[in-house]
MARBA-3410 file (N, C-alpha, C, O; in Angstrom, 1 decimal):
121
137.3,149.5,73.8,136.8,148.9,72.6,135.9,149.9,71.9,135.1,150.4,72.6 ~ 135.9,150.4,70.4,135.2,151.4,69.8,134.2,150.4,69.4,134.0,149.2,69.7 ~ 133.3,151.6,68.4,131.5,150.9,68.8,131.8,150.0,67.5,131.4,148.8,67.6 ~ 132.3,150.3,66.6,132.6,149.3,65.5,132.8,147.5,66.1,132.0,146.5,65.8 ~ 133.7,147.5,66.6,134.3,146.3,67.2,133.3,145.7,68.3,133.0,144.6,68.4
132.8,146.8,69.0,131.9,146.4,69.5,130.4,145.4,68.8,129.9,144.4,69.3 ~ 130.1,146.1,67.6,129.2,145.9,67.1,129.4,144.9,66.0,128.7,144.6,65.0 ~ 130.5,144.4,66.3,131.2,143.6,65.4,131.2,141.9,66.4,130.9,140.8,66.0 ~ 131.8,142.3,67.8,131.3,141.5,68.3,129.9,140.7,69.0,129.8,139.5,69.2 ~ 128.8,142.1,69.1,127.5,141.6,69.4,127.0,140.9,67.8,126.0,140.2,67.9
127.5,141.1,66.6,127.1,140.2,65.3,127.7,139.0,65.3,126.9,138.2,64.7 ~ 129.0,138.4,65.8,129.4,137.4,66.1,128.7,136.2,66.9,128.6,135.1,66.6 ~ 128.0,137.1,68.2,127.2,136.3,69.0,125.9,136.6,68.3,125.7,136.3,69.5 ~ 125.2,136.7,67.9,123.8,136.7,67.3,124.6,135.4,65.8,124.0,134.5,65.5 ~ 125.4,135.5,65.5,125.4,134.3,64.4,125.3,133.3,65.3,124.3,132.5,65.2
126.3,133.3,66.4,126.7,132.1,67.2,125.5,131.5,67.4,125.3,130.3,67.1 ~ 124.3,132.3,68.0,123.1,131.8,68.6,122.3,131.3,67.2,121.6,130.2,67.1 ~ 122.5,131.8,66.5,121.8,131.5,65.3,122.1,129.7,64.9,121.3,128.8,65.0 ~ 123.3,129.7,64.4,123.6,128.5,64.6,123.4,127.2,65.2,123.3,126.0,64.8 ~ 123.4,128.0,66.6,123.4,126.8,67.4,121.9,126.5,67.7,121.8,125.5,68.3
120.9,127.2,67.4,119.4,127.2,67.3,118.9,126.3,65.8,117.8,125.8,65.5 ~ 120.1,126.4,65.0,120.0,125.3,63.8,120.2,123.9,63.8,120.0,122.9,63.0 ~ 120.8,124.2,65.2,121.2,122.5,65.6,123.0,122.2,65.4,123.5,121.0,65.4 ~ 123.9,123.3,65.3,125.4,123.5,64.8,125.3,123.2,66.2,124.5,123.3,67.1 ~ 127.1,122.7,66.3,127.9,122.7,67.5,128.9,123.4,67.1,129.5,123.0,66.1
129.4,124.3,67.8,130.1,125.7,67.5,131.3,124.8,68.4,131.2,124.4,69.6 ~ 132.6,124.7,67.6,133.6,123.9,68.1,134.8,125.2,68.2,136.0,125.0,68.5 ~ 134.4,126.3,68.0,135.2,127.7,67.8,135.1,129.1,67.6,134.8,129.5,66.5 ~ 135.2,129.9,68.6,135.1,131.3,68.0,136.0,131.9,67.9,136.8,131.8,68.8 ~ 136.5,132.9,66.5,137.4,133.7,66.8,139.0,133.0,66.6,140.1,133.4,67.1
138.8,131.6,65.8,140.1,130.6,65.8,141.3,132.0,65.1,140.9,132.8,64.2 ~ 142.2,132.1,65.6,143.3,132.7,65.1,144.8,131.9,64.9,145.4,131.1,65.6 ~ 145.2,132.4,63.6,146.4,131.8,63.6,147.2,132.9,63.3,147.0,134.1,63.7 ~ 148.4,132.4,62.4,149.3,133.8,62.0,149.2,134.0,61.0,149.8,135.0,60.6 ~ 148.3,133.3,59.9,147.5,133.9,58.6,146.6,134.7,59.0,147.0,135.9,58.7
145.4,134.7,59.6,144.5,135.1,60.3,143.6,134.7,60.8,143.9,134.1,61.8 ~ 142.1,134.8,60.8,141.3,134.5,62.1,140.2,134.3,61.1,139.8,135.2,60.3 ~ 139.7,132.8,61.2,138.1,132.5,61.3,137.0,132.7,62.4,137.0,132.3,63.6 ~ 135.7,133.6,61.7,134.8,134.3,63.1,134.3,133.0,63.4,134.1,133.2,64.6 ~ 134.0,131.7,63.3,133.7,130.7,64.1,133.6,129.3,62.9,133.5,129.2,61.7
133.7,128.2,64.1,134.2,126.9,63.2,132.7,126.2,64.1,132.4,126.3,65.3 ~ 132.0,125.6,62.9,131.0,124.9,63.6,130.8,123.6,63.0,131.3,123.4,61.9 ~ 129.9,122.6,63.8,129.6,121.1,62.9,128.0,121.5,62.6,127.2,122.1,63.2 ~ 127.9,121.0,61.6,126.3,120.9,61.0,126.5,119.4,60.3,127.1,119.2,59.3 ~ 125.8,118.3,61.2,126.2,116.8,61.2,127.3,116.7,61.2,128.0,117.2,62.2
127.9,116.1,60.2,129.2,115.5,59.7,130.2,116.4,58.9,131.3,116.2,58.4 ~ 129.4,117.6,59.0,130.4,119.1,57.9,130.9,119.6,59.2,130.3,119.6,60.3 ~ 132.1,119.9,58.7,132.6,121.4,58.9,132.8,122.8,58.8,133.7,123.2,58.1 ~ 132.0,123.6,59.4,131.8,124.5,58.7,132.2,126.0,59.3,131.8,126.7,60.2 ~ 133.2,126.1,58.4,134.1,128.3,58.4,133.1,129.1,58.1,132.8,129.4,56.9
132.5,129.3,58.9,131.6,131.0,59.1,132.3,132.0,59.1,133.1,132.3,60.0 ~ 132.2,133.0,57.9,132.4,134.4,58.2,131.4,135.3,58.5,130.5,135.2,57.7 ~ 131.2,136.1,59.4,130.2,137.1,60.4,130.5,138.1,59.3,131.5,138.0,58.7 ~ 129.9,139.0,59.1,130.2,140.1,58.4,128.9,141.3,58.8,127.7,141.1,58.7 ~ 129.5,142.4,59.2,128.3,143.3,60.2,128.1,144.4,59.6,129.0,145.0,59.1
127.0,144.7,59.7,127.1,146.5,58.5,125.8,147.0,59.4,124.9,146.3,59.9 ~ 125.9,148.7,59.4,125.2,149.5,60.0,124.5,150.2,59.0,123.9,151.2,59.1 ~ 124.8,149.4,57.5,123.7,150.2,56.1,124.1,149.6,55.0,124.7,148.6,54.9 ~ 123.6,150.3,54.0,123.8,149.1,52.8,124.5,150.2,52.1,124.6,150.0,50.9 ~ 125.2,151.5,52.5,126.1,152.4,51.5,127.2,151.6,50.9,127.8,152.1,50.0
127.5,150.4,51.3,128.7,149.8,50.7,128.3,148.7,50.0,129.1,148.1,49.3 ~ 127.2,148.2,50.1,126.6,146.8,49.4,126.1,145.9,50.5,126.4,146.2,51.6 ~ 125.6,145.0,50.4,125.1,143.7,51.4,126.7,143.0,52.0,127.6,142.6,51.2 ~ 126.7,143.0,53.5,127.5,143.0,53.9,128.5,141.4,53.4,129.8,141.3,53.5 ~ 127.9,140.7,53.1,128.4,139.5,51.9,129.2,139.6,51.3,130.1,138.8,51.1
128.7,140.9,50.6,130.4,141.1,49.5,131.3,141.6,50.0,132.4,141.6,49.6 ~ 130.9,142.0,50.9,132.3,142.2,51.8,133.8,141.0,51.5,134.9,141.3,51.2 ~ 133.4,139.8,51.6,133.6,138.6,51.7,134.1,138.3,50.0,133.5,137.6,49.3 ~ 135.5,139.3,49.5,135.8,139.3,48.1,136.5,137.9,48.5,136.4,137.0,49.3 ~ 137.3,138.3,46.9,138.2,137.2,46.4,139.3,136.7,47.5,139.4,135.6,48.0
140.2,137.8,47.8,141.1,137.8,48.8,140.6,137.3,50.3,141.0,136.2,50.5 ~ 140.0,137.6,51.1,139.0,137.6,52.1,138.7,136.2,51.7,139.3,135.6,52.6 ~ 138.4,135.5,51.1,137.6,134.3,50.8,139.2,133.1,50.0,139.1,131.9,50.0 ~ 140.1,133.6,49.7,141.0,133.1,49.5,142.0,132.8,51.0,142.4,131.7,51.0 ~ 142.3,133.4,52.1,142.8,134.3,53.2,141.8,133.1,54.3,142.4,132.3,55.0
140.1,133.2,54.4,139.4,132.0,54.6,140.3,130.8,54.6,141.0,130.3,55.5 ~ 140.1,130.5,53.4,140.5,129.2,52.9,141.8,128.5,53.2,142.0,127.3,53.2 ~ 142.6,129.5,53.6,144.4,129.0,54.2,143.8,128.8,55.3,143.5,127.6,55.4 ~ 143.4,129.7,56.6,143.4,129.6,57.7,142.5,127.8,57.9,143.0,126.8,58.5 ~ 141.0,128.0,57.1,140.7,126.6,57.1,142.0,125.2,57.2,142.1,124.4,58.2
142.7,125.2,56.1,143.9,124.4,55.7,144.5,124.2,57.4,144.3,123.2,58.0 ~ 145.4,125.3,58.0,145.5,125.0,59.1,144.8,124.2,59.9,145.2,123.1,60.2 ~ 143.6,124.7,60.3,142.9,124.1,61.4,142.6,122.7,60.7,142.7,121.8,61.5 ~ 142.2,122.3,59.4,142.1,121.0,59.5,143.5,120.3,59.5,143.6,119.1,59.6 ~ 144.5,121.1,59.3,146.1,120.0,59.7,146.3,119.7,61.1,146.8,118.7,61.6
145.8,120.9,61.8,146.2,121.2,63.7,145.1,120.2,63.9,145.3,119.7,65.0 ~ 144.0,119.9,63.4,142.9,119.2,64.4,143.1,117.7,63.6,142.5,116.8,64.3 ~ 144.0,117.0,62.2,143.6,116.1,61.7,142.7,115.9,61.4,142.5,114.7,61.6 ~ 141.6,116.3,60.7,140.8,116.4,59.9,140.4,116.6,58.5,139.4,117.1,58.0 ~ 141.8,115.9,57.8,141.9,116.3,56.9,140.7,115.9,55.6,140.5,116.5,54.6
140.1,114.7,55.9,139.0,113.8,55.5,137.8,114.4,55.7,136.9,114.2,54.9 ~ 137.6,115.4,56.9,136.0,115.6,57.3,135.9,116.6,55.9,136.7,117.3,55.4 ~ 134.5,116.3,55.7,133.7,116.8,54.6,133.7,118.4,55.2,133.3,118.6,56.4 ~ 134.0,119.4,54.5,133.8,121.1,54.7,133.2,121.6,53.8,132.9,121.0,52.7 ~ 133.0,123.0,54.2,131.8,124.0,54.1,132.1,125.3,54.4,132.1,125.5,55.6
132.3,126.5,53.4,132.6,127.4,53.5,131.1,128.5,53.8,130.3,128.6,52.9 ~ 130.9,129.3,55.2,129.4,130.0,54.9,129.6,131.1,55.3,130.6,131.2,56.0 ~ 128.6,132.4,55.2,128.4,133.6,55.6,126.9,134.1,56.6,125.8,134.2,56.1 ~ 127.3,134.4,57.8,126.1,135.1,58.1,126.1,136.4,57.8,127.2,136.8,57.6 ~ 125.1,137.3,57.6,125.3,138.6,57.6,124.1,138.8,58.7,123.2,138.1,59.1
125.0,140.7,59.2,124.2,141.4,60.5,123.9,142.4,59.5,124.5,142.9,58.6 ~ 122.6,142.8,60.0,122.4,144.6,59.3,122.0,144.8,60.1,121.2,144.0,60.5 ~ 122.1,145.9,60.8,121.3,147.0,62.1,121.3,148.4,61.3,122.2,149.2,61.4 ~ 120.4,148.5,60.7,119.9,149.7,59.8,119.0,150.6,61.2,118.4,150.0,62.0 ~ 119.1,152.3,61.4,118.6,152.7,62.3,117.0,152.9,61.9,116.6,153.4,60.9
116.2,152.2,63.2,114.6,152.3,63.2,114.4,151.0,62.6,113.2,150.6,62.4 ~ 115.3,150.2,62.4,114.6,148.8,61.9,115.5,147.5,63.1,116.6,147.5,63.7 ~ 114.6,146.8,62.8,115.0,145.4,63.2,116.7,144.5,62.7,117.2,144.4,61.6 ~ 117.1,144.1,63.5,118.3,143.9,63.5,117.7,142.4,62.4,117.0,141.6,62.8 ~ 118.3,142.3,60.7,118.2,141.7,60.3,119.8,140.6,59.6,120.8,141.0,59.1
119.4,139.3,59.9,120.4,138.3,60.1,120.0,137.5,59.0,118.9,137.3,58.6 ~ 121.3,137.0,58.4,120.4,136.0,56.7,122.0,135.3,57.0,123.0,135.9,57.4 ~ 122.0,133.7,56.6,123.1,133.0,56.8,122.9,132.5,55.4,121.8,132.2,54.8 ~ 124.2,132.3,55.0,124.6,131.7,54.0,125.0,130.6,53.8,126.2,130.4,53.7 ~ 124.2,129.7,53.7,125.2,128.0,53.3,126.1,128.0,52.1,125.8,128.7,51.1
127.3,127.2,52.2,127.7,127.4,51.2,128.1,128.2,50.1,128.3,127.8,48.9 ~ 128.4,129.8,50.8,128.8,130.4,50.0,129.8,130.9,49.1,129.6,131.7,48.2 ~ 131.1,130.3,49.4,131.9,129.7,48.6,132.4,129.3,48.5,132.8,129.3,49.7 ~ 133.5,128.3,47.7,133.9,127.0,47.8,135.9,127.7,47.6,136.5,128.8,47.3 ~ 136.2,126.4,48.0,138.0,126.5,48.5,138.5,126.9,46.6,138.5,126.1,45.7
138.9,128.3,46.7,139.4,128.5,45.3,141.0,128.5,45.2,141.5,128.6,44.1
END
């Protein structure tokens, strides 16, 4: 595994924990279909909520957020469709959010979650 993926996965688990220290019950990591892959499906009460993880080692590209364009955020939004047809859930109330990782070198590994960051377009 290269250090990217690596560090792609220790950002996945620092959301996970994050989450679940909010009081979320993380019902998925890493859901994949043949559209593609939500980094984790969690409950916050009665929502549903599609986390995308998004990890950056600097800000030369922008806050790792925007990462998370139109396409990316459209591509979200199918895979969601799935899982609530495969789980029947087509009623539960959802919630589209973002954590971001920054591990900037000499600083503190800084984490900012996003509620609600964008909605099914």
């Amino acid at each position: 595994m290269d250090r990217d993926k690596i560090f792609g996965f220790v950002g996945e688990k620092k959301a996970t924990e994050l989450l679940q220290a909010k009081g979320y019950t993380v019902c998925c990591v890493n859901y994949r279909t043949a559209v593609g892959e939500i980094d984790i499906v969690a409950k916050d009460g009665d929502t549903l909520v599609f986390v995308e993880v998004k990890s950056r080692h600097s800000l030369e590209y922008g806050l790792p957020s925007e990462a998370v364009a139109f396409y990316k955020r459209r591509k979200i939004v199918r895979i969601a469709q799935v899982y609530l047809a495969q789980h029947g859930l087509w009623q539960s109330p959802c919630r589209f959010d973002v954590v971001e990782i920054l591990k900037r070198a000499g600083r503190p590994v800084a984490v900012r979650h996003i509620i609600h960051a964008f909605t099914a377009e």
